[in-house]
N, C-alpha and C positions, 0 to 999 in steps of 0.2 A: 367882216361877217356880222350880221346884226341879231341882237337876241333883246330879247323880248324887256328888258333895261337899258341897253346900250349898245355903242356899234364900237369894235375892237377897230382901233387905229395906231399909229405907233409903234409899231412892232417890225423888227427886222424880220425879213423872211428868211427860211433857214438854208443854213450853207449846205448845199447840196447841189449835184447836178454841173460837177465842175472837172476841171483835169486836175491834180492834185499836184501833178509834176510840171507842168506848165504853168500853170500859175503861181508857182515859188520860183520869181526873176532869179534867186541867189543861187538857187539849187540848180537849175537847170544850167544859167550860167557856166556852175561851175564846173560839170559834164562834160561842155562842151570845152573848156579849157582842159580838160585834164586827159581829155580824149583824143582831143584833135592831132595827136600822132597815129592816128590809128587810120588802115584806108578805109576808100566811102565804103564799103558793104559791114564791113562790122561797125563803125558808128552811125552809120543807117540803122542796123538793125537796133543798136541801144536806142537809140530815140524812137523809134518805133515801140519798144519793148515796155518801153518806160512812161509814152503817153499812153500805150491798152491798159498799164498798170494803173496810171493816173487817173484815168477817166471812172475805172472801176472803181477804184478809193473813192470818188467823190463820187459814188452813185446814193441812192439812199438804198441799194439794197445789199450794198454793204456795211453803210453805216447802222442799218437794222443788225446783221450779225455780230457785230463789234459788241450793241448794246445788248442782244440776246445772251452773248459768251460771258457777260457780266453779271446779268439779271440771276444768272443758274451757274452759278458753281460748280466744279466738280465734285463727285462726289467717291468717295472710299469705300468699295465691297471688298471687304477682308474675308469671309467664306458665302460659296452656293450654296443650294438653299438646303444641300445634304448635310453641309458643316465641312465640309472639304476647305482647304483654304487657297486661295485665288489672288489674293491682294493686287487687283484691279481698281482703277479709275474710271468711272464714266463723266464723259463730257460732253456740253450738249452740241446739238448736230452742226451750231454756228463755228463754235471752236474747228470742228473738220474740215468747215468749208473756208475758214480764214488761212489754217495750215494748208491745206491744197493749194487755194492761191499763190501761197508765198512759196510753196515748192515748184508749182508747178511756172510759175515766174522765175524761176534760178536765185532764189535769195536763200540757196544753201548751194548753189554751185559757180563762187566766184575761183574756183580754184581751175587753171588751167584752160582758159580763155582770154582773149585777146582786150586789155582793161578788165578784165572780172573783177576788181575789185573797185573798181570806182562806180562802174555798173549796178552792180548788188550792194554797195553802202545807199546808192542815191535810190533804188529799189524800197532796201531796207525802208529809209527815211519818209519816204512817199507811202508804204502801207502798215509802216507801224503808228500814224495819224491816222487809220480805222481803228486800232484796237493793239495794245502794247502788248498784253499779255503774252499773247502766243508768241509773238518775238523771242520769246524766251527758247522752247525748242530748235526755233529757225536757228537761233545764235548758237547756239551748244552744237547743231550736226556742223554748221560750219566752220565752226573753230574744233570740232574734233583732229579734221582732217589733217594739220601738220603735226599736232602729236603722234598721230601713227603713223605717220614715216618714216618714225622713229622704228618702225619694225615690219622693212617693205612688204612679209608674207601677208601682215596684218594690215596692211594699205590696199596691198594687191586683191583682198577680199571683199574691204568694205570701202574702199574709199567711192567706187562708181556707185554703190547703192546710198551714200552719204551726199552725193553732187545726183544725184537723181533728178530728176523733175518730175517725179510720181507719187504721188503722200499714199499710202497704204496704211488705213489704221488696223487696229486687231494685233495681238503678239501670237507670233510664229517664227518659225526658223529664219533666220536674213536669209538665205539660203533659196527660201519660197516666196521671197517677199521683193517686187520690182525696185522698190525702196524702202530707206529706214530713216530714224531719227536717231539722236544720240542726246543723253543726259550727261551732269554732271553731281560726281558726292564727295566732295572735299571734304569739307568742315565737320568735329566735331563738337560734342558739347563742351569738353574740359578746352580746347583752345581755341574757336574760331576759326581768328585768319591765322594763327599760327599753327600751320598745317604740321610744322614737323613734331609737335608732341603727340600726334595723332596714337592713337591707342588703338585701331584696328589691326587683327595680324593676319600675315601673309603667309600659308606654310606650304613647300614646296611638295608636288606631285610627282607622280614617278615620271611621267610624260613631260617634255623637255616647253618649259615656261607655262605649263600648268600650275594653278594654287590654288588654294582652297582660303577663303577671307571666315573671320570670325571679328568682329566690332558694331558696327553702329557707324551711322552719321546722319548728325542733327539737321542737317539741310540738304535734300536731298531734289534736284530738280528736273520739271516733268516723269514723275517715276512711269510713264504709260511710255516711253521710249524703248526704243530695242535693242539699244546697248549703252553704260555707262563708263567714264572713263573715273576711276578712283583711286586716292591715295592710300597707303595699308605699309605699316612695316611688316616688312621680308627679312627671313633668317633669321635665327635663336632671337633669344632677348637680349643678350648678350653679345650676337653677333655681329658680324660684320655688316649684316644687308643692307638695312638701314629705311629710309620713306623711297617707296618704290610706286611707281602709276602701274595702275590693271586695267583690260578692259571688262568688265559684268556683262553678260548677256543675258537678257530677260529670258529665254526661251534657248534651250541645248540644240546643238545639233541634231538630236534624237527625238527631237519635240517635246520632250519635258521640261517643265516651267523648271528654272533656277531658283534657291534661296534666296528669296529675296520679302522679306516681312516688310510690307507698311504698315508703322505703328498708329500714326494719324497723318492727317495733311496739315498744314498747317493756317490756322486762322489769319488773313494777313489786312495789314490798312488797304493795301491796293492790291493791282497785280491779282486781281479777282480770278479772273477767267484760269488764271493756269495754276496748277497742283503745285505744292511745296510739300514735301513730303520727310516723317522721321524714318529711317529704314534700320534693319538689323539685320549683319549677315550672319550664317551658324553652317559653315560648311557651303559659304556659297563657291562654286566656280569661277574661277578666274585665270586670265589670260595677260602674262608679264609684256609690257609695251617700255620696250627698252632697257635699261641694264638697271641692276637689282643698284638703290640706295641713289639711285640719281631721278629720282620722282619728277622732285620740282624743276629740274631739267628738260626732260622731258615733255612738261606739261607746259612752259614758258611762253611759247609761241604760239597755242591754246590761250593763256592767258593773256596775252598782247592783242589774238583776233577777238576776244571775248570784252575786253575791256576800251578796246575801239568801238563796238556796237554800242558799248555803255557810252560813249560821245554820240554817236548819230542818233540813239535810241532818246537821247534825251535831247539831240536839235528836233528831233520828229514831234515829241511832246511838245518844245516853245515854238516850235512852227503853227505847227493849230493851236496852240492857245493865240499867238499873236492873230491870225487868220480869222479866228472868230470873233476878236476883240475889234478888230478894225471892221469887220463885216457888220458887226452889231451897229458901233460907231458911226457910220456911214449912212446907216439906215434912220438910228433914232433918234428924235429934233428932242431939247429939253431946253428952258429959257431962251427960247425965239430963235433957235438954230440947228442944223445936225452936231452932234455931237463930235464930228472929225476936225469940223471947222472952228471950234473953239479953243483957245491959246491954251489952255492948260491941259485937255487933254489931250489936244494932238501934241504936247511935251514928253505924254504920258505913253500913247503909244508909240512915238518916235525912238523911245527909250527904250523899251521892248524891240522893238523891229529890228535895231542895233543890236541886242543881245542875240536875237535868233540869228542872226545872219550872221554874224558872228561865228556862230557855233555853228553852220553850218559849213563856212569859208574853212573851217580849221577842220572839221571831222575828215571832209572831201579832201583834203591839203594832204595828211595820214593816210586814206584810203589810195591815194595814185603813189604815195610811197609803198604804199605791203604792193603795188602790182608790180612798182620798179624792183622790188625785193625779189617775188617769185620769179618774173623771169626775167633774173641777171642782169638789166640792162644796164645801159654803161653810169657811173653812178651809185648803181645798185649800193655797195658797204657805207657809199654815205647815206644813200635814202635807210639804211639801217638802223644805222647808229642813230639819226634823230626820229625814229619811232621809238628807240630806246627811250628818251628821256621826253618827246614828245606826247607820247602815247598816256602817259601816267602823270604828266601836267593836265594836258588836255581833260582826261578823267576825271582827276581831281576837279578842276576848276567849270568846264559846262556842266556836268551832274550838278555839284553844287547850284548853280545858277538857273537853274530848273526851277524848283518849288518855289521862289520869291516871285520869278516871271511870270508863272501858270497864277500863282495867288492874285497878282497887281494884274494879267489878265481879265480874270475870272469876278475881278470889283469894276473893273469896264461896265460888263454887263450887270452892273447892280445886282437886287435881289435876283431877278432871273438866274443870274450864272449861279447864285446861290443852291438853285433848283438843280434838282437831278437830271430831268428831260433837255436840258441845258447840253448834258454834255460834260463841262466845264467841271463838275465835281469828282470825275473819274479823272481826269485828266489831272487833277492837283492829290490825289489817293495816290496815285502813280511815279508822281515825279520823284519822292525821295529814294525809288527804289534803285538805279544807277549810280547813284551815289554810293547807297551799301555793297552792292551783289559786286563781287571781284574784287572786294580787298574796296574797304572807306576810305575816309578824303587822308586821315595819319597814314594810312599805310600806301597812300599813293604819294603823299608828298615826300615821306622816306624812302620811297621808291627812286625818288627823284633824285633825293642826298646822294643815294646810295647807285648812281647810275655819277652823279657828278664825280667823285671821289676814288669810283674806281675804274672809270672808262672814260677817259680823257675822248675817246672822238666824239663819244656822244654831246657834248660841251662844243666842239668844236663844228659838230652837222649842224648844231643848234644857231651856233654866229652867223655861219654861213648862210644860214635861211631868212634872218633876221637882215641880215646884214646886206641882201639883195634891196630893200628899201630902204635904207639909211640915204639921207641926204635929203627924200620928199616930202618928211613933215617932221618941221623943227620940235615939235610935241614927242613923238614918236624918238627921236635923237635924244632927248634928254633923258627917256624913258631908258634908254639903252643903255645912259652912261649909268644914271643910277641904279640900274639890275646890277650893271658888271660891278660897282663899289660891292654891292652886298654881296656876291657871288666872291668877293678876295677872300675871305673869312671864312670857311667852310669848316673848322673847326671848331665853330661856337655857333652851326647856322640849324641845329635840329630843333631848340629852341624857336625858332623863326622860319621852318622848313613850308609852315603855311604861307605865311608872308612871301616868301620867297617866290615858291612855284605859283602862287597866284598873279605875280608881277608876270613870271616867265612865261605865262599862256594870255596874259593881257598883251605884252610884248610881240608874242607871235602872232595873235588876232592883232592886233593895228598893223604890224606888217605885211600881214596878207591882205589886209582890206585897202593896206594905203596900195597896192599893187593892182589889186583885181576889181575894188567894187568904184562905184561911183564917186567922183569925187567929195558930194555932199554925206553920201554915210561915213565914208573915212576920213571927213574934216570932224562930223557929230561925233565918233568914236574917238578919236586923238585929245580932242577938246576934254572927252568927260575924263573914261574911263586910263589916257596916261595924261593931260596937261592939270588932273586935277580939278578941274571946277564943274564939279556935282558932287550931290548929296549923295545920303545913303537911302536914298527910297526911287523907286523911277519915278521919272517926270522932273528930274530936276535937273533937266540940259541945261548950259547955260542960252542967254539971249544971244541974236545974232546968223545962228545955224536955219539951215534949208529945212527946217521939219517937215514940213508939206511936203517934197518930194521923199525922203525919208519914209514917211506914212505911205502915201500914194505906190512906190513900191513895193511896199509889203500887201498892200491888196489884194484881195479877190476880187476880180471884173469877173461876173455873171451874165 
């Protein structure tokens, strides 16, 4: 375009106008690998399900709503304009239309379908690269659902309006409502992630698993949802009951709002578009899911599908940041060439392209285990047992590896990525949030400890997965023997619990990659990140490797 000083040249045009799911070789790939037991009409239809998804993600008039549900805030009406109090959310009409999609897409109803779970991760991954935030509701209704099967009356109520494909905003009775969302309010202020000092209490109703909640909790998420599931001691102070899970319903049976105060939302780095909210209950209503003093029990399998989304949600984040770094790269010449085709920086993003795909190979790996898990298949207690210690490695070590890849992304694009209209600056606002939300990197890698030490099969589902590629890269073999040296010593290992589970999810990614992907990415992953030779910043593969086709994979052909 020419203006009246100069004519604009050098410039990438913008990623738009693409399939979102097809054009990510790794993801789709992996679909198809983890599907292909299924017959042709249900994995017809995921591939169908998943390019309408795709295409719509990369239209620009989604990528307009992603940026609009950022630009506007939610916003906190604590009373109408009588003084009445309402402690309402308004959010603007893009947030609606991104939760529609993802509902109306089945990315809250992996539960009870043929693969559902592998379907709705690579779903997930595909339109939380429109906009992260809202991911947050989609994740909670869908991890609510095996918690409350913990108490079938309360399954048998809500769980079809939880797997709905109908987003319905407004709060009203579930009852009148074709679908619903679901929040979560664990944390308080005095403990965090240590849920069991929680100070909120539980006091029994006359009506059989009624209570009435009187506490607080400092982190309260999407409070615009239509029912939470929360932590609260139950029975005397003294007594037996002990941290017990409830479900909150915004709105009674009777149509009256429940107790429920939002004190403020909360100001955050990222994670713009969606509400964090401090709440306070004082005689709210509640409903006992499961048996009084066995909470965290209860909520477990809640927190294992919650903290899987935190691995896909944050391959989704270094998936488009790689996408746009290579896109950029492709396009923009600087000292007499494109920038893809120069040795250092296609180092740069070959390096990258390994870490997302990476993270993607592994989140998917987890997600065809939770479907072998739901329906029994043969196998099933060992695809278990290594979600056990899988799932909380995994968490631990892709969240982490987020924020440094979105950053070395986002310096691709030079100043531009700098720029807001980029993109690239919400996407690096964003990343460190999977890392916190579900319990940080110490309490994932204790998780770890504490899954090695007292559940021997989970250790032993973990050899076995690993131990399917032993023998096809000498890198990867030596990486094995030296996990299993540091793994003899688990008595002196909480000290080194990072070290540790960092090794054990670099170990599963090279084994999955030396299995499934190309041979040139699983020769570049073995080489850096187990035979050792690379630095601490990307771009510092050794010499030798395919980077070219490396890159050229991770593209976007337009």
């Amino acid at each position: 375009m020419a203006t009246s000083t100069h004519t604009v040249t050098n410039q990438a045009p913008p990623l738009v106008g693409y399939d979102v799911f097809t054009a990510d070789r790794a993801l789709a790939e992996a679909v198809e690998r983890h599907l292909a037991h299924l017959p042709s009409e249900p994995l017809d239809e995921a591939r169908r399900d998943l390019r309408l998804l795709g295409r719509t993600a990369g239209s620009s008039q989604a990528q307009r709503w992603g940026a609009l549900a950022n630009e506007n805030p939610p916003v906190l009406r604590t009373h109408d304009r009588y003084g009445n109090r309402i402690d309402e959310v308004e959010f603007h009409p893009s947030w609606h239309r991104l939760l529609g999609k993802a509902v109306s897409s089945g990315l809250t109803a992996a539960w009870g379908r043929p693969g559902g779970h592998v379907r709705r991760a690579a779903g997930f991954l595909v339109w939380s690269q429109v906009e992260a935030g809202h991911g947050c509701p989609v994740s909670m209704t869908h991890a609510a659902v095996p918690a409350l099967r913990a108490d079938p009356e309360l399954a048998a109520r809500w769980e079809p309006r939880l797997t709905s494909r109908t987003y319905e905003a407004g709060l009203r009775p579930a009852e009148e409502k074709p679908g619903v969302l679901f929040g979560m309010a664990m944390t308080e202020k005095q403990g965090g992630s240590d849920v069991r000092v929680n100070t909120t209490r539980a006091r029994a109703l006359a009506a059989d698993g009624a209570y009435e909640l009187t506490g607080h909790k400092w982190f309260c998420s999407a409070p615009m949802s239509d029912g939470f599931l929360v932590l609260a001691q139950a029975g005397e102070r003294e007594g037996p009951g002990g941290l017990t899970c409830f479900l909150v319903p915004r709105v009674l049976d009777d149509g009256s709002r429940n107790v429920f105060r939002i004190q403020r939302l909360k100001d955050k780095l990222g994670n713009r578009s969606n509400a964090s909210a401090e709440v306070e209950f004082d005689g709210t209503w509640a409903r006992r899911v499961g048996d009084e003093g066995r909470g965290v029990r209860t909520i477990i399998d809640m927190v294992a599908a919650t903290r899987l989304d935190c691995v896909i949600g944050s391959a989704a984040l270094m998936r488009q940041a790689v996408a746009q770094a290579v896109h950029h790269c492709a396009y923009r010449s600087a000292f007499g060439g494109k920038l893809i085709d120069k040795p250092l920086m296609r180092n740069v993003l070959a390096d990258l392209a390994l870490e997302s795909e990476a993270a993607t190979a592994l989140g998917m790996r987890l997600a065809a285990a939770a479907d072998a898990v739901e329906t029994s298949a043969a196998g099933s207690e060992a695809e278990r047992a290594l979600l056990r210690i899988a799932v909380p490695a995994a968490k631990y070590w892709v969240t982490k590896r987020c924020t440094p890849l979105t950053a070395e992304a986002l310096e691709c694009l030079g100043g531009n990525g700098y720029v807001e209209e980029s993109g690239m600056p919400r996407l690096l606002r964003e990343s460190p949030v999977n890392s916190i939300w579900e319990g940080s990197g110490n309490v994932q890698a204790l998780d770890v400890l504490r899954a090695l030490r007292r559940e021997p099969g989970a250790l032993d589902a973990y050899l076995r997965e690993i131990g399917q590629a032993r023998g096809a890269d000498h890198r990867l073999d030596a990486a094995i023997r030296g996990m299993l040296i540091e793994l003899a010593d688990l008595e002196t290992a909480e000290v080194r619990a990072r070290r540790l589970v960092e090794r054990m999810a670099l170990v599963l990614q090279g084994a999955l990659l030396v299995r499934w992907a190309p041979p040139e990415v699983a020769d570049a992953f073995c080489a850096s990140r187990l035979g050792g030779d690379w630095g601490a910043a990307f771009g510092t593969l050794p010499h030798g490797l395919d980077l070219a086709s490396v890159v050229e994979r991770a593209r976007v052909q337009l």
